[in-house]
C-alpha positions as CSV (number, residue, x, y, z in Angstrom):
1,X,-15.5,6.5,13.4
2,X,-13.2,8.1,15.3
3,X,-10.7,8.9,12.7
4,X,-13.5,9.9,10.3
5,X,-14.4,12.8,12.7
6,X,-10.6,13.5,13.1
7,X,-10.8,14.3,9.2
8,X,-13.6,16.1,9.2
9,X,-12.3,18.1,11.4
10,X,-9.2,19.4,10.1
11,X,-10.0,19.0,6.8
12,X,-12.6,21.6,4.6
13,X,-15.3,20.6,2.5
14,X,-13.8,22.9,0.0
15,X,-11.0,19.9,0.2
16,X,-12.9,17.0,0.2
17,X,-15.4,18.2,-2.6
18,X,-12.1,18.8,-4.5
19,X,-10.4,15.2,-3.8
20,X,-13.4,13.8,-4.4
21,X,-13.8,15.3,-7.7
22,X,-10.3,14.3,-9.2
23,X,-11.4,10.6,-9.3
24,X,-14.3,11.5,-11.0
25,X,-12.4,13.6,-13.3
26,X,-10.0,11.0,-13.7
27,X,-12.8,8.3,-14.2
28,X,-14.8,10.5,-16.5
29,X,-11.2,11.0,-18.7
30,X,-9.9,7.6,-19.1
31,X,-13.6,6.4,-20.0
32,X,-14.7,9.1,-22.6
33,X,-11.2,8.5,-24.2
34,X,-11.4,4.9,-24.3
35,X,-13.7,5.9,-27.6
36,X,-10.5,7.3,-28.9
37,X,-7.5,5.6,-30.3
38,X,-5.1,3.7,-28.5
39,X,-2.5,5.9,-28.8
40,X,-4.5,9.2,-28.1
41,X,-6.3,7.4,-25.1
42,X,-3.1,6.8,-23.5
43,X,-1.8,10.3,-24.0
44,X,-4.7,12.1,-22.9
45,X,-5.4,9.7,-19.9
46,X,-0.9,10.0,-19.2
47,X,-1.7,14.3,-18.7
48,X,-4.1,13.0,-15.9
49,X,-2.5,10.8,-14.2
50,X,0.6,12.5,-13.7
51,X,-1.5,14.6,-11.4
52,X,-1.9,12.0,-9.3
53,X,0.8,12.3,-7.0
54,X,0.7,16.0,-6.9
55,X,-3.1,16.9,-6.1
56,X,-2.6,15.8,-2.4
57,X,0.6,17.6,-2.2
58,X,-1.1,20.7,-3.1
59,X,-4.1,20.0,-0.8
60,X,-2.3,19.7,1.9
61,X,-1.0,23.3,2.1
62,X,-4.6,23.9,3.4
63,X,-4.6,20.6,5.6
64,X,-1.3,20.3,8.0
65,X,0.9,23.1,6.6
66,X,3.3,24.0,9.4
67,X,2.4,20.6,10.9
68,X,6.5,20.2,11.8
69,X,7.2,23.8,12.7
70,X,6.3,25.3,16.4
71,X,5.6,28.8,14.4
72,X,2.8,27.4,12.2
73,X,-0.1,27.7,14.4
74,X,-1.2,24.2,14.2
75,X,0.6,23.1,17.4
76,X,-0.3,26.0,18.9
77,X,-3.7,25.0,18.4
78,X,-3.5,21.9,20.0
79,X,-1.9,23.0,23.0
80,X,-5.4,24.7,23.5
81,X,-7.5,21.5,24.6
82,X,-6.3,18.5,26.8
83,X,-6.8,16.6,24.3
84,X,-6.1,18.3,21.7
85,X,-2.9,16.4,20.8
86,X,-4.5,13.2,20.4
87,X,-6.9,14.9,18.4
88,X,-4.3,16.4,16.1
89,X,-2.6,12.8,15.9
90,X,-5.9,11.4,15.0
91,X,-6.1,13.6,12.3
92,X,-2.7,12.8,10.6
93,X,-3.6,9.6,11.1
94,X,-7.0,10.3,9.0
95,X,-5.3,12.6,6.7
96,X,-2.8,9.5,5.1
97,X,-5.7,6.9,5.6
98,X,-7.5,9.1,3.4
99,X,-4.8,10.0,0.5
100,X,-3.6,6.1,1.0
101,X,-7.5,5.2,-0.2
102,X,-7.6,8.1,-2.7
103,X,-4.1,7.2,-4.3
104,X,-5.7,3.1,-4.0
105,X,-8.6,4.2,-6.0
106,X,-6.5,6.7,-8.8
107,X,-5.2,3.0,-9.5
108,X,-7.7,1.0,-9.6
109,X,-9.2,3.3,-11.9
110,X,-6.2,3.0,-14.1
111,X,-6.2,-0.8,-13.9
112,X,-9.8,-1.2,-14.8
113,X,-9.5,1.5,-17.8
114,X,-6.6,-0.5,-19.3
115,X,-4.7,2.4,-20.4
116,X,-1.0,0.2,-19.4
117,X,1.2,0.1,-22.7
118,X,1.7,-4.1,-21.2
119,X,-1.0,-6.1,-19.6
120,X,-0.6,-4.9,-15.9
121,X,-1.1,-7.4,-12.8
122,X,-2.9,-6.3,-9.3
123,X,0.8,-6.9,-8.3
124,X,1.7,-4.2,-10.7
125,X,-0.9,-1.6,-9.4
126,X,-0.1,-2.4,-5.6
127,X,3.7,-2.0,-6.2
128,X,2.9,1.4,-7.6
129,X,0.2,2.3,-4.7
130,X,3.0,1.1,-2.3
131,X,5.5,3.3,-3.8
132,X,3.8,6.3,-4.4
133,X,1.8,6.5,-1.3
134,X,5.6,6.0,0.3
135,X,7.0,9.1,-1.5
136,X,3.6,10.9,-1.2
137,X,4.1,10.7,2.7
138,X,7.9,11.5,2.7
139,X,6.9,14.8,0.6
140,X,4.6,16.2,3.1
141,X,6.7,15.5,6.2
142,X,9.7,17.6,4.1
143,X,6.5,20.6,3.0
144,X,4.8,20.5,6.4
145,X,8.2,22.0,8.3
146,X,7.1,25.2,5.8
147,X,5.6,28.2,6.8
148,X,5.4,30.5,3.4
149,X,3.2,28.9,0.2
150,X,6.4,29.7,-2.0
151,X,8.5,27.6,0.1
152,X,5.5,24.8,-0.5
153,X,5.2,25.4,-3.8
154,X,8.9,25.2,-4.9
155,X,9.5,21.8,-3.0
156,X,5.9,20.4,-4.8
157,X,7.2,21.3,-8.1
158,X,10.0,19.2,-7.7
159,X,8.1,16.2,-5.6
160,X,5.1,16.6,-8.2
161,X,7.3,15.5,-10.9
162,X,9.1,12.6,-9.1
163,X,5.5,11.6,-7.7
164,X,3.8,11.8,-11.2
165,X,6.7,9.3,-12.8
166,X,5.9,6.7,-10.1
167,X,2.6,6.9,-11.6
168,X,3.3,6.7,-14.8
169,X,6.3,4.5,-14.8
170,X,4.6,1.5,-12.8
171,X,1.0,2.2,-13.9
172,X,1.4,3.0,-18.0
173,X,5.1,2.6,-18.9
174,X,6.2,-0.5,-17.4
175,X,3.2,-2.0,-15.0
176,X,5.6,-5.1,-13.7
177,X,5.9,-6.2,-10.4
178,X,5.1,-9.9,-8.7
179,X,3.6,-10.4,-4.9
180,X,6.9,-9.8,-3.4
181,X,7.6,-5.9,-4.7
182,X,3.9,-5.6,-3.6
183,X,4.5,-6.3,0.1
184,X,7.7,-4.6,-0.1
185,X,6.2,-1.8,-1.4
186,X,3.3,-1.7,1.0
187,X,4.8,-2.2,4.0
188,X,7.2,0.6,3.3
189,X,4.2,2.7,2.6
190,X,2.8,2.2,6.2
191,X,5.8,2.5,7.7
192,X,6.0,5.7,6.6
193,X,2.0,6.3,7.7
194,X,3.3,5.4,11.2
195,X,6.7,7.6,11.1
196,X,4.8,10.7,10.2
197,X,2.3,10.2,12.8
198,X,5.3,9.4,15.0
199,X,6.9,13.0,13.8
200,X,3.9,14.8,14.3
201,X,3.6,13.8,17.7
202,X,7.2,14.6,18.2
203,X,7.4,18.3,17.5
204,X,3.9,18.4,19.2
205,X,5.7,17.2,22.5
206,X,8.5,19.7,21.9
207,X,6.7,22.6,21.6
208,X,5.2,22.3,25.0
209,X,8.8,23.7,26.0
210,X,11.4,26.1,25.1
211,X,14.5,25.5,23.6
């Protein structure tokens, strides 16, 4: 409960409505296309997916931009309340809970519409989640020491594309993986949950002081 009021709070409905509405984008898509061709299903449903990875990079330029940098008003912010660091960490905490869920269910969606080129495994699609949701995270820790939208917008570019070939490559192209790469992949992914929330609460600590 706690982390769900976290969210809400730094997060807009303007967001949420717009997270919210990729999946059923991306649902809508891979189903209406099913009545298509093989080959044209895959296509269409491959131009959607490789948005996968970059839709929460975008969104979070209105989340936690400036998260990592003592000039972007967010740690100023916190500095406010008594508690408003623990709030704060409570809401990067919430932020990659939700995009870990949201990224979860991009796949699911993708295992469930068959659009893989090979049969794909649950091992396949959790070896992707882990993966992506790894590189997801180390993407905004690099975008949220930015203070200017082009800054964000030239590193997402080149993060979008790496992010969308995760997706493709283990979801579409080559959905392989076995119970080992899954837990690999997983626990790297949550390491790097903890290691931003970790970061966060570092620079938040720092900026109480000059250096």
């Amino acid at each position: 409960m706690k982390l769900l009021k976290a969210y809400t709070i730094f997060t807009s409905r303007k967001y949420r409505l717009l997270m919210g509405g990729f999946l059923v984008l991306l649902l809508a898509v891979n189903t209406a296309v099913a009545l298509l061709g093989y080959g044209t299903k895959t296509t269409v449903s491959l131009l959607v997916l490789s948005f996968v990875g970059m839709v929460p990079l975008y969104g979070d330029i209105s989340v936690f931009a400036g998260l990592h940098n003592k000039e972007g008003g967010q740690i100023a912010a916190c500095q406010a309340s008594f508690y408003g660091e623990k709030t704060m960490l409570l809401g990067v905490a919430a932020d990659r809970v939700h995009i870990y869920l949201w990224l979860l269910v991009c796949g699911i969606i993708t295992f469930v519409t068959g659009i893989a080129f090979t049969p794909a495994s649950i091992w396949s699609l959790l070896t992707g989640w882990g993966v992506l949701a790894a590189l997801e995270t180390l993407s905004v820790m690099i975008n949220r020491f930015f203070l200017t939208t082009q800054a964000h917008m030239f590193a997402i570019v080149l993060e979008g594309g790496i992010t969308g070939a995760v997706v493709v490559v283990f979801w579409v192209l080559f959905p392989i993986g076995n119970w080992i790469s899954a837990l690999f992949s997983v626990m790297v992914a949550i390491a790097m949950l903890f290691a931003e929330i970790k970061l966060a609460g570092h620079f938040m600590k720092r900026s109480y002081y000059d250096e």
